[in-house]
N, C-alpha and C positions, 0 to 999 in steps of 0.2 A: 614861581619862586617862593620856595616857605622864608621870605623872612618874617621876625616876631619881632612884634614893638609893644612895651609895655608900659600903659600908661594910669599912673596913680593905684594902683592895685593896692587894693587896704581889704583886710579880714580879720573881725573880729568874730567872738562865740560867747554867748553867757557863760558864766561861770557861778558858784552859790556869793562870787561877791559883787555877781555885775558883770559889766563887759569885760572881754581880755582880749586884746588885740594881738593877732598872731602876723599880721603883715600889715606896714605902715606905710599907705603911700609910695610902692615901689614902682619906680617909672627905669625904663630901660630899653633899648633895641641890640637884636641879634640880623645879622646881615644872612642868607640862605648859603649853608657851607660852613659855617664856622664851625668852631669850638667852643662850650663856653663851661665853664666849671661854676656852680656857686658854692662857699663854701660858709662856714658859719658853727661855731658852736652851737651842742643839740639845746634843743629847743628853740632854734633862733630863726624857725620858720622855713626850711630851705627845702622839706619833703612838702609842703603846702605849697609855697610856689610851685613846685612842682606839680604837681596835682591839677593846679589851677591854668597849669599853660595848657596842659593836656585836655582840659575843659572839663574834670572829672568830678570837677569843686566849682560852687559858683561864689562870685568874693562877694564883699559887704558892701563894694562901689570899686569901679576900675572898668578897665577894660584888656582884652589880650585881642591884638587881632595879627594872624597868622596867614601872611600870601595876602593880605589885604579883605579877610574875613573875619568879622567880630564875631569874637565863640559865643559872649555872653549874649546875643542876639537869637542864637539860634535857641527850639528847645532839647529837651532833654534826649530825645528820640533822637533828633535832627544831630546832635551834636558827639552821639553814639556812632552814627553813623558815620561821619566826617574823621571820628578820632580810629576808626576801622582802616580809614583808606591813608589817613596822613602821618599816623604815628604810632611807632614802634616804643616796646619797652622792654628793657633789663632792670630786674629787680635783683637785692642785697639778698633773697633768701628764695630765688629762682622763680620761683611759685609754677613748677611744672604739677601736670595735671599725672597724680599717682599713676593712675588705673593707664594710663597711655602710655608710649614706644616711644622712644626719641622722637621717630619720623614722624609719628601720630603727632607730638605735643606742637612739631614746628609747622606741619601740614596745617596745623589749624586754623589760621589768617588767614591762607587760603584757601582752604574750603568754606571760610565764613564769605568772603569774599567773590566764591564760584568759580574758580578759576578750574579749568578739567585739569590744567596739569599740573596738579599741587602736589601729588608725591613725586615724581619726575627733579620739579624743583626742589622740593625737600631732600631729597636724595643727593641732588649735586650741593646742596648749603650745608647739609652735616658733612658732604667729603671735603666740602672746601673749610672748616674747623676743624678739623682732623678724625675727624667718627665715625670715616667710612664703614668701618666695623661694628660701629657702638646703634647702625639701626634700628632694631627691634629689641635693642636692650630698654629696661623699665628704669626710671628715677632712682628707685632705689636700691638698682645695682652699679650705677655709676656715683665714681668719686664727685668732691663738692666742683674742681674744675672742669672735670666733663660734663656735670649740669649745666654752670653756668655758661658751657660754651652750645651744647643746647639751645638755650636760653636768646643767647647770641644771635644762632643759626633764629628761630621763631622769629626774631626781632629785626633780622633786616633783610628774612626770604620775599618778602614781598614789597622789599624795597621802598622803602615809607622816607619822606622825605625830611623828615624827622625822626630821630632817636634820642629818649628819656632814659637816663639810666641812675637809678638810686641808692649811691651807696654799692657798686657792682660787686667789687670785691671785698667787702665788708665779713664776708661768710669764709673768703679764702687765706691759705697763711701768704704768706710776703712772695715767696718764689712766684706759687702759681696764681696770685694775683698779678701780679707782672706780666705775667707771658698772656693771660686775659685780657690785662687791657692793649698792649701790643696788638693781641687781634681784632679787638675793639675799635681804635684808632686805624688799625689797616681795611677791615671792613668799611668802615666812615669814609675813609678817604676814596674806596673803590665805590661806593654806591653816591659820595659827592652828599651828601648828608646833612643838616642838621642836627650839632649833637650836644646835649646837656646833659651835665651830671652834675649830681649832689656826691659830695667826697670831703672828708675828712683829712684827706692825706692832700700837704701843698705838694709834694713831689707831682703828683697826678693833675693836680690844679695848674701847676707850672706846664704843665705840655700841651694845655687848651691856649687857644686865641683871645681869649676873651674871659676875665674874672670876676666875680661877682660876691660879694663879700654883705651877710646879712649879719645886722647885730641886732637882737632883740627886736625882728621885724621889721626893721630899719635897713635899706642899702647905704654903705658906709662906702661901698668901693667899689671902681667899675671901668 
């Protein structure tokens, strides 16, 4: 069970005046399954948390421990490894791999992975986003919501008990970020998921189970 429990998490970074703290002491738990949106005016830390859940950033003192695994224990190899098998990510500006196929960019975690039947699955995860067609089409001939449904498929073909998503539809206009997160939330609920997003929009905020409100590095709400 991925639950996250987070305790004291503080990150500061020199700056030319000194230190700046970009996350103060945030203590928090998410239950395995939930929803949880954080939101926060920019600047106010909320893609660093994020970062940090994922164990991609180490903080300045804290801890994140995930299913009852402390990341900051593990090292850097070790915790490459773990973020391979446990969690998935949707990103605001897709980050598909150019030179790759739809099926090629979602194949990928599994092929990292070893799994022999990684385009088999990758075949049935782009038809079940709607792309059964859009196979061996390249990035840059699909519109911004067929990236990011893409994106989608990459993020939860190998079923990660966990999903990071930043800012998802930040890249798309209003319609077909809708219909995104729609499939987002319906993905999550069929693979029973952990799910985080960082989002600007409270409408989106409002349809998680669980909110999380950063101000100036600071959790204000929760």
């Amino acid at each position: 069970m991925a639950d996250i429990v987070v305790d004291n998490l503080t990150k500061k970074v020199r700056d030319a005046d000194g230190w700046l703290t970009i996350l103060d002491d945030v203590s928090f738990r998410t239950a395995h399954g939930a929803t949880v949106a954080i939101t926060g005016a920019s600047g106010s830390g909320k893609s660093t948390l994020l970062g940090l859940l994922a164990g991609l950033d180490l903080p300045t003192s804290g801890q994140v421990r995930v299913g009852g695994q402390a990341l900051f224990e593990l090292d850097e190899d070790t915790r490459a490894g773990w973020r391979a098998k446990h969690v998935g990510f949707v990103f605001q500006t897709f980050q598909l791999l150019a030179q790759m196929s739809a099926i090629e960019n979602v194949m990928m975690p599994l092929e990292l992975a070893g799994a022999a039947d990684a385009r088999d699955r990758s075949a049935s995860m782009l038809d079940r986003v709607g792309l059964g067609d859009r196979h061996w089409h390249y990035p840059r001939t699909l519109s911004g919501g067929e990236q990011q449904r893409v994106a989608l498929a990459r993020a939860f073909v190998a079923r990660p008990p966990i999903l990071l998503a930043d800012e998802p539809t930040g890249s798309l206009d209003a319609a077909t970020g809708e219909r995104i997160i729609d499939l987002m939330f319906e993905l999550n609920r069929e693979a029973g998921a952990t799910l985080v997003l960082v989002t600007h929009d409270p409408a989106l905020a409002d349809r998680c189970q669980q909110r999380l409100q950063l101000r100036a590095g600071r959790l204000v709400e929760s």
